[in-house]
Jmol script that loads the backbone (N, CA, C; Angstrom):
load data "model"
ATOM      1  N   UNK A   1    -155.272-134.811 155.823  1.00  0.00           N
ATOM      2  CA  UNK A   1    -155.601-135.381 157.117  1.00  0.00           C
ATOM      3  C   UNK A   1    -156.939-136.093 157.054  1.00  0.00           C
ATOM      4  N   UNK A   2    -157.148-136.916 157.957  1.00  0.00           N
ATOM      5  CA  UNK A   2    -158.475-137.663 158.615  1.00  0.00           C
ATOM      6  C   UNK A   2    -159.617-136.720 158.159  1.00  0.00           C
ATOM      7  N   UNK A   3    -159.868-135.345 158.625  1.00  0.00           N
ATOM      8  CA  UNK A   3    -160.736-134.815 158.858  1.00  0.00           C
ATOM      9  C   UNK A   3    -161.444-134.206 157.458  1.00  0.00           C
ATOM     10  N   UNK A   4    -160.214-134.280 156.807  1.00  0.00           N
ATOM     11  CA  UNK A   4    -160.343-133.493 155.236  1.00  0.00           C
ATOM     12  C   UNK A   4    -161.377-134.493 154.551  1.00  0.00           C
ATOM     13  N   UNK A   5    -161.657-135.640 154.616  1.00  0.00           N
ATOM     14  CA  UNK A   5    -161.955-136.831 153.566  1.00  0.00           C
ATOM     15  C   UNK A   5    -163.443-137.131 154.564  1.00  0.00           C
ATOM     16  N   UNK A   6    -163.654-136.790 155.854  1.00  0.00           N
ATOM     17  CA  UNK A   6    -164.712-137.216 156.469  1.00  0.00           C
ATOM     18  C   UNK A   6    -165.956-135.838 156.307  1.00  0.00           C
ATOM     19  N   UNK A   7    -166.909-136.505 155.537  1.00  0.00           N
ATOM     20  CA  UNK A   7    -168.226-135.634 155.628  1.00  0.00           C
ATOM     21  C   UNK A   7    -168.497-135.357 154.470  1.00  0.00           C
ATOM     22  N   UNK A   8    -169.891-135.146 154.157  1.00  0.00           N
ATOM     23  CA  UNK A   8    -170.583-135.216 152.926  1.00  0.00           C
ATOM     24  C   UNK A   8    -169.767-134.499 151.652  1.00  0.00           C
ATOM     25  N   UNK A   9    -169.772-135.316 150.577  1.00  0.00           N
ATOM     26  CA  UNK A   9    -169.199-134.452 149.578  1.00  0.00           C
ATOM     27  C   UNK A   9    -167.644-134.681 149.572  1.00  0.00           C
ATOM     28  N   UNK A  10    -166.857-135.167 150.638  1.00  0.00           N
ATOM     29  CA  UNK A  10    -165.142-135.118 150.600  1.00  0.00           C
ATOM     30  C   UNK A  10    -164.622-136.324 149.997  1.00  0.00           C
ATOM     31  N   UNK A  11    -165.644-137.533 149.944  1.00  0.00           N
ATOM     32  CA  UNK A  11    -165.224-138.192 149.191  1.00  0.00           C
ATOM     33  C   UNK A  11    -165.817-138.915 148.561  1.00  0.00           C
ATOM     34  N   UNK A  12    -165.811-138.807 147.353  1.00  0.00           N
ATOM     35  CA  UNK A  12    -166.710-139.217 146.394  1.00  0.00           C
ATOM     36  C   UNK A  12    -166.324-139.840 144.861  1.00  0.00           C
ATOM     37  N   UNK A  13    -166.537-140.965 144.429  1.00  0.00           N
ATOM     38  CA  UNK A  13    -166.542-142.116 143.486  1.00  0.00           C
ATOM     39  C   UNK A  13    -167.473-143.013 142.295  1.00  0.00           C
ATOM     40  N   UNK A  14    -166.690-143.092 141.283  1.00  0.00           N
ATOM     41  CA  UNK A  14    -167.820-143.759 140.715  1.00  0.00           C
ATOM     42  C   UNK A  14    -167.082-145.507 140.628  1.00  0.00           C
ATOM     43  N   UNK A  15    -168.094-146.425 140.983  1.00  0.00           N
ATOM     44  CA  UNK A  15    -167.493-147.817 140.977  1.00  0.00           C
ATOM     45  C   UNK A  15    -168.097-148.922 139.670  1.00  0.00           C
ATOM     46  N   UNK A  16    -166.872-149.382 138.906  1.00  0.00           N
ATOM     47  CA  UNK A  16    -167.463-149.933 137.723  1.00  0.00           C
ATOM     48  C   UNK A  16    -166.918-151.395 137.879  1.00  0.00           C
ATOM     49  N   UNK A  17    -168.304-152.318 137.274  1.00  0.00           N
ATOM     50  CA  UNK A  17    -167.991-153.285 137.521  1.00  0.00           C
ATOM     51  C   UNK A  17    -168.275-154.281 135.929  1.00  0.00           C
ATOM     52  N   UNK A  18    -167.442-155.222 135.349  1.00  0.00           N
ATOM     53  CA  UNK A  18    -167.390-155.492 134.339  1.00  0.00           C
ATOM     54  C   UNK A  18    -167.531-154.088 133.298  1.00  0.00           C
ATOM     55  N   UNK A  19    -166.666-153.142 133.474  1.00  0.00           N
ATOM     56  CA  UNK A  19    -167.544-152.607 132.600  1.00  0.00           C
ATOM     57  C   UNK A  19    -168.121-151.226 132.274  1.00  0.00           C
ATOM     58  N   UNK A  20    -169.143-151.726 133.891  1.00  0.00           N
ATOM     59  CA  UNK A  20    -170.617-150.843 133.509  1.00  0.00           C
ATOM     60  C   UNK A  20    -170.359-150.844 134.901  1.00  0.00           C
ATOM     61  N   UNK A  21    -171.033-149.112 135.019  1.00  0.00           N
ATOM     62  CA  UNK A  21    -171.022-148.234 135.965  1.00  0.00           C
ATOM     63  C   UNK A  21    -171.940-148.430 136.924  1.00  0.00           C
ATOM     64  N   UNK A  22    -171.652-149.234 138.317  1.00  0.00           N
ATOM     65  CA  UNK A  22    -172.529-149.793 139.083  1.00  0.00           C
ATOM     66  C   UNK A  22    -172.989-148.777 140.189  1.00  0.00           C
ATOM     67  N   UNK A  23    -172.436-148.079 140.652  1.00  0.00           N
ATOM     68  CA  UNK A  23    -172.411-146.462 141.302  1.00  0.00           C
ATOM     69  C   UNK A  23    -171.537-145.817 141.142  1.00  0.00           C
ATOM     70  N   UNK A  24    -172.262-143.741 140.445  1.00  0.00           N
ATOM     71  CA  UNK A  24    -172.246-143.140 140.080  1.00  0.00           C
ATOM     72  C   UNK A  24    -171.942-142.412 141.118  1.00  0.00           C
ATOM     73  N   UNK A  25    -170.834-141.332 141.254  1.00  0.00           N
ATOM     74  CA  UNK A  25    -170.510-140.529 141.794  1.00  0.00           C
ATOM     75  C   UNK A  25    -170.910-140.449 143.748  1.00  0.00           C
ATOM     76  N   UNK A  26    -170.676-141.791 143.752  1.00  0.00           N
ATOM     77  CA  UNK A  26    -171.099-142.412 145.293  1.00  0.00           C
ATOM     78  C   UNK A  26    -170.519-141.646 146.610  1.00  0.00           C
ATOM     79  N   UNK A  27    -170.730-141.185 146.957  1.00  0.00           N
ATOM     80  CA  UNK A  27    -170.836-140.608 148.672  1.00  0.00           C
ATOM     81  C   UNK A  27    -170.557-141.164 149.298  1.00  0.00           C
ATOM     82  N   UNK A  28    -169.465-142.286 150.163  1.00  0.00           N
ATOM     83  CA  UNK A  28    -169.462-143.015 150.941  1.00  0.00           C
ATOM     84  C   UNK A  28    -169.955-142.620 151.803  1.00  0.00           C
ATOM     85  N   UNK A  29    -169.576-140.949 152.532  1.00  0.00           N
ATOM     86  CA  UNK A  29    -169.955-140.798 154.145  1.00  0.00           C
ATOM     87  C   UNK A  29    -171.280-139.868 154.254  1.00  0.00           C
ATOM     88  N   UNK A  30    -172.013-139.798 152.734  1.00  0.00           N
ATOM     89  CA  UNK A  30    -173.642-139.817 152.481  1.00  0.00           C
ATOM     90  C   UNK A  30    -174.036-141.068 152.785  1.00  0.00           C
ATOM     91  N   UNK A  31    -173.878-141.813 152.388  1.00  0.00           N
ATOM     92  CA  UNK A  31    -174.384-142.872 152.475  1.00  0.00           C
ATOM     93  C   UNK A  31    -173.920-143.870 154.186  1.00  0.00           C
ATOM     94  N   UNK A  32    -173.148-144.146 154.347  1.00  0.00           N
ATOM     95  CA  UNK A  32    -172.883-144.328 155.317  1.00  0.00           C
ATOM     96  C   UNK A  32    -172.371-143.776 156.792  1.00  0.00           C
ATOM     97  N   UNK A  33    -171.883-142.699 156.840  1.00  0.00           N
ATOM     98  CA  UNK A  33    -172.292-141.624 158.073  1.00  0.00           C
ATOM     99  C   UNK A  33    -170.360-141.913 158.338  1.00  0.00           C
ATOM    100  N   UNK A  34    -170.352-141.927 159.731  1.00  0.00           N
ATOM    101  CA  UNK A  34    -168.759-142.163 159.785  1.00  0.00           C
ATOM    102  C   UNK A  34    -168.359-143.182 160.249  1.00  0.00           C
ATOM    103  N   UNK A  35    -167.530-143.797 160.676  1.00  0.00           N
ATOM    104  CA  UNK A  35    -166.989-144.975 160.645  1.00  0.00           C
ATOM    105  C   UNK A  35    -168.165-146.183 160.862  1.00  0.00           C
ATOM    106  N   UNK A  36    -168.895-146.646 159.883  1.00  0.00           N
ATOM    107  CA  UNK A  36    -169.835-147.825 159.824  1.00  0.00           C
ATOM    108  C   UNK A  36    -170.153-148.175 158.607  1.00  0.00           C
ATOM    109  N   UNK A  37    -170.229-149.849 158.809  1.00  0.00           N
ATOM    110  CA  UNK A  37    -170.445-150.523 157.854  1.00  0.00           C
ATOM    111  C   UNK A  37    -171.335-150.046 157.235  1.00  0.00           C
ATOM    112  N   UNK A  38    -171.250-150.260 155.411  1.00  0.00           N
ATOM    113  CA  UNK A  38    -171.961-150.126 154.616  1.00  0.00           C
ATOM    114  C   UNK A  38    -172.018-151.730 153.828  1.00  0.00           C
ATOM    115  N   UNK A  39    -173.525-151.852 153.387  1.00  0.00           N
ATOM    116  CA  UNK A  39    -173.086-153.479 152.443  1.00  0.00           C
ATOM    117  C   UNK A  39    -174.236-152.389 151.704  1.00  0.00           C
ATOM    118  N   UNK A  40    -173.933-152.816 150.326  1.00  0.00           N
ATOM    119  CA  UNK A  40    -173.447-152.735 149.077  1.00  0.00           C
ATOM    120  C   UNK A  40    -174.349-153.753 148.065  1.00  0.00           C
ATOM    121  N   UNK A  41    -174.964-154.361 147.098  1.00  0.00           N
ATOM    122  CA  UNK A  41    -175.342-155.347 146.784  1.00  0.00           C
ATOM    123  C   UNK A  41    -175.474-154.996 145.003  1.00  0.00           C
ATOM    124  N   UNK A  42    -174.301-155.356 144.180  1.00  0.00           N
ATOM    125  CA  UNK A  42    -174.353-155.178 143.025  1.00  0.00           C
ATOM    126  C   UNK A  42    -174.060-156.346 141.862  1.00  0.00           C
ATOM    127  N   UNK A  43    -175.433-156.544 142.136  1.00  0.00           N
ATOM    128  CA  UNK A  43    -175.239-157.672 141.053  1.00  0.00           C
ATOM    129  C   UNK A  43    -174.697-157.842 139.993  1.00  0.00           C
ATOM    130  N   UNK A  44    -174.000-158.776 139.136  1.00  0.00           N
ATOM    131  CA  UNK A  44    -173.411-158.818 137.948  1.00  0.00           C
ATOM    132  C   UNK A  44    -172.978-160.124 136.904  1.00  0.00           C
ATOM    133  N   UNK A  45    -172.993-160.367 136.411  1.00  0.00           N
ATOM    134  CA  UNK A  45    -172.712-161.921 135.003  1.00  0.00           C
ATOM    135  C   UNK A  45    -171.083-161.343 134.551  1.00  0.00           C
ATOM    136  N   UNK A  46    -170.714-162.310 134.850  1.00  0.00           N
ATOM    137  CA  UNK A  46    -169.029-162.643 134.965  1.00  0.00           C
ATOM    138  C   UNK A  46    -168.988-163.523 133.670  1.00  0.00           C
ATOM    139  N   UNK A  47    -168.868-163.003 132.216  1.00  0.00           N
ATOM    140  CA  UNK A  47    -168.163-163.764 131.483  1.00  0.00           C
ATOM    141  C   UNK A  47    -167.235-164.292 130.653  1.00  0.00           C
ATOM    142  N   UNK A  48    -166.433-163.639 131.367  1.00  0.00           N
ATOM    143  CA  UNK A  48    -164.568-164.425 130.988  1.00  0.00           C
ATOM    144  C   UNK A  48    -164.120-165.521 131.971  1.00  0.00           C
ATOM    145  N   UNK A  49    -165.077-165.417 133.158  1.00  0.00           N
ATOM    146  CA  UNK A  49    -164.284-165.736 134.516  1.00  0.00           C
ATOM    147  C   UNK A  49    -163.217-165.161 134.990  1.00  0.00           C
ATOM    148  N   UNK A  50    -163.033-163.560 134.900  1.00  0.00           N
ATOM    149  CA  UNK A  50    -162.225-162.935 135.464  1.00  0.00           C
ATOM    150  C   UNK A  50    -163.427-161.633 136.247  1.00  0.00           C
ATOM    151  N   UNK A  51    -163.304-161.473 137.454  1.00  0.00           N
ATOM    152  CA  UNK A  51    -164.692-159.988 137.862  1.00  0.00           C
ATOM    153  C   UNK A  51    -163.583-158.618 137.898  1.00  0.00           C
ATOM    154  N   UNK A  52    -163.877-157.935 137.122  1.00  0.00           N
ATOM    155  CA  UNK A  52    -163.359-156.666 137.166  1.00  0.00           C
ATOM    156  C   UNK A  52    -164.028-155.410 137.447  1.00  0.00           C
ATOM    157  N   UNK A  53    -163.182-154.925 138.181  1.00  0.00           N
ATOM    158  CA  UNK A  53    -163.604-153.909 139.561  1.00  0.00           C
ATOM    159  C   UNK A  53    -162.622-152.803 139.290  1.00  0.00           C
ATOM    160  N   UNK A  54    -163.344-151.686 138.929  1.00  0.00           N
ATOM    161  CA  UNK A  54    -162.586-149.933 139.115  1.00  0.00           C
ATOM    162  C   UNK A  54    -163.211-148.910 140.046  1.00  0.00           C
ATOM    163  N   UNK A  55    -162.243-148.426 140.890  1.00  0.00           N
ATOM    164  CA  UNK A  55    -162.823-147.775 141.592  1.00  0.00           C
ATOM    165  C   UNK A  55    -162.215-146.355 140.876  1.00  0.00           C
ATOM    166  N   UNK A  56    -163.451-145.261 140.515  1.00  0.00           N
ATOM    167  CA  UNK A  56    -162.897-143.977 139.710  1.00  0.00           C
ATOM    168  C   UNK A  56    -162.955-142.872 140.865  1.00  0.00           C
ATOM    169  N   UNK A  57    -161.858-142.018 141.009  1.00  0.00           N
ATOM    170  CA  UNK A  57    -162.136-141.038 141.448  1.00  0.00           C
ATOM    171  C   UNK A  57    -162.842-139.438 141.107  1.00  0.00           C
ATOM    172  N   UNK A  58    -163.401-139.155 141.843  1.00  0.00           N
ATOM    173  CA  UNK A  58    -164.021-137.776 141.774  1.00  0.00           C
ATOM    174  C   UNK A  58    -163.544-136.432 142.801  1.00  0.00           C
ATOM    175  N   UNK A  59    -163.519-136.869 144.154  1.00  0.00           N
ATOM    176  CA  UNK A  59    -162.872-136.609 145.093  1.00  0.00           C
ATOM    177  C   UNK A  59    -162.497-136.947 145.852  1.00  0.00           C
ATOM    178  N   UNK A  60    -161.325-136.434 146.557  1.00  0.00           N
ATOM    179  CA  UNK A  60    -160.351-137.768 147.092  1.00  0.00           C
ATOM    180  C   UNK A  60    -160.330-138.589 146.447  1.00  0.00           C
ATOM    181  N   UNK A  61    -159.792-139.571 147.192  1.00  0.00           N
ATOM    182  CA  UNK A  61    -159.481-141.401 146.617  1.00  0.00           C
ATOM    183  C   UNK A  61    -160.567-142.167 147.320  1.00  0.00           C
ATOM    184  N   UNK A  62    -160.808-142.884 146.448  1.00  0.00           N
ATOM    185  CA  UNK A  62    -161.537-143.806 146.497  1.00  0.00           C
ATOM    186  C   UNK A  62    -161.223-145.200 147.823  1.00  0.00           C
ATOM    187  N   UNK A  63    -162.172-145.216 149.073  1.00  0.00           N
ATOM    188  CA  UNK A  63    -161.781-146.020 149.823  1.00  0.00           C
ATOM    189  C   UNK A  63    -162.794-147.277 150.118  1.00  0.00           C
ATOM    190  N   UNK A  64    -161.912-148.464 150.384  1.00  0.00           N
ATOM    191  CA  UNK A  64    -163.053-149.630 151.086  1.00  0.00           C
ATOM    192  C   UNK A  64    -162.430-150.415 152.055  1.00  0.00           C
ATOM    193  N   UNK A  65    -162.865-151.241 152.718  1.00  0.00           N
ATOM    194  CA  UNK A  65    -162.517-151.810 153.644  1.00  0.00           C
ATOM    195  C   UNK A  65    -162.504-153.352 153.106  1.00  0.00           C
ATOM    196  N   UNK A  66    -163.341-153.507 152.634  1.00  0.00           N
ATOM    197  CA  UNK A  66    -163.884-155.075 152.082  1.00  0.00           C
ATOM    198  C   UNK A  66    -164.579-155.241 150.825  1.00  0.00           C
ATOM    199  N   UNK A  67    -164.415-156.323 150.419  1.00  0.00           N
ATOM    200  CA  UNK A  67    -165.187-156.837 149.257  1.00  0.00           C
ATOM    201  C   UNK A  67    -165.546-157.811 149.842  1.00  0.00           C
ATOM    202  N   UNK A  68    -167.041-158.578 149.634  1.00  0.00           N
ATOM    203  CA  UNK A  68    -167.678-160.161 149.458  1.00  0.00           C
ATOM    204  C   UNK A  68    -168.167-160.416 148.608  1.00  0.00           C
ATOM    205  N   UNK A  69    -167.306-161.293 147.567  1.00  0.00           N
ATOM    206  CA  UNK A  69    -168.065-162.722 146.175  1.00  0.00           C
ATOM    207  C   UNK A  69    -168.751-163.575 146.913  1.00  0.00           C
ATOM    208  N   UNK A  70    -169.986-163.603 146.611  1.00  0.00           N
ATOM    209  CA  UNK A  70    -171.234-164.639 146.847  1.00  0.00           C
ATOM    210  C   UNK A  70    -171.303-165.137 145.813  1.00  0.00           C
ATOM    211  N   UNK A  71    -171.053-166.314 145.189  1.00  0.00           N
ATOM    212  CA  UNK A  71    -171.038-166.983 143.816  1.00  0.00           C
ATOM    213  C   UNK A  71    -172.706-167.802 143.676  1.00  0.00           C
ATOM    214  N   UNK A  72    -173.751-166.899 142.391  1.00  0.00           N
ATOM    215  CA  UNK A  72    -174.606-167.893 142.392  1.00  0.00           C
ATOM    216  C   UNK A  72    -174.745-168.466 141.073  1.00  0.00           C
ATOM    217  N   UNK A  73    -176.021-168.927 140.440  1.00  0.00           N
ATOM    218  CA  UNK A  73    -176.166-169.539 139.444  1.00  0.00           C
ATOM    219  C   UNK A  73    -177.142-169.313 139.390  1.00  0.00           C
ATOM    220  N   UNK A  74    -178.033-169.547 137.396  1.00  0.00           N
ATOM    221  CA  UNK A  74    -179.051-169.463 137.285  1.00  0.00           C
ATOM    222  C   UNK A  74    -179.300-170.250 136.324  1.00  0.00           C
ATOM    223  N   UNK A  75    -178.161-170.866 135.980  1.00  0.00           N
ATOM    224  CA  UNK A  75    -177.934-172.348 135.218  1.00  0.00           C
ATOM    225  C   UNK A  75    -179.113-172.855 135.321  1.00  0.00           C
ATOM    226  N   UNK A  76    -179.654-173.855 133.943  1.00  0.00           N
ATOM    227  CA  UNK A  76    -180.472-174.655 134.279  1.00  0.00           C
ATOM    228  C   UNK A  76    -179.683-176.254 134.404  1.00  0.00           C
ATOM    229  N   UNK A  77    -179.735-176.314 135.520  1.00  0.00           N
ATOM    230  CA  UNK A  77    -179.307-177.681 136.385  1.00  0.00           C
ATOM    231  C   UNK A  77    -179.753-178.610 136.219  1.00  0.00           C
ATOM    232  N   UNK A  78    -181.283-178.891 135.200  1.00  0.00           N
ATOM    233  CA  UNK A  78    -181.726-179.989 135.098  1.00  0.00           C
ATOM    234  C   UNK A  78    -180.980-181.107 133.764  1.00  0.00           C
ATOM    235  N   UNK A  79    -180.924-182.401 133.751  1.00  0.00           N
ATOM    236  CA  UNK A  79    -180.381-183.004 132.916  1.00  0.00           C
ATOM    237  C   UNK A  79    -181.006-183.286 131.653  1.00  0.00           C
TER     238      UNK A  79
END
end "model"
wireframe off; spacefill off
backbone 0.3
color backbone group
């Protein structure tokens, strides 16, 4: 049920990105309390041009609502 997965400790994850382990055994409803947005900010260098994303479980399953790709660069742009 609902109630089983809500509150510190019920659900908990580690999230890997390319890879490498971007948060470790993460707390969603430590970190974010109960139903409210959380943003997130994990930077990373994409180089296949494919972004790969695992969400691991620890307890319960692993939940999200959203993802946002902000695409930047650090290219040097000059000619």
């Amino acid at each position: 049920t609902h109630a089983t997965t809500m509150g510190v400790g019920k659900r908990v994850f580690d999230v890997k990105v390319e890879n490498q382990t971007a948060l470790a055994n993460f707390d969603i409803f430590a970190e974010a309390g109960g139903n409210t947005a959380l943003v997130k900010t994990l930077p990373v260098t994409i180089a296949d041009g494919q972004l790969n994303v695992e969400f691991i479980h620890r307890v319960q399953n692993p939940t999200i609502s959203a993802i946002e790709l902000i695409s930047t660069t650090t290219a040097d742009t000059q000619a």
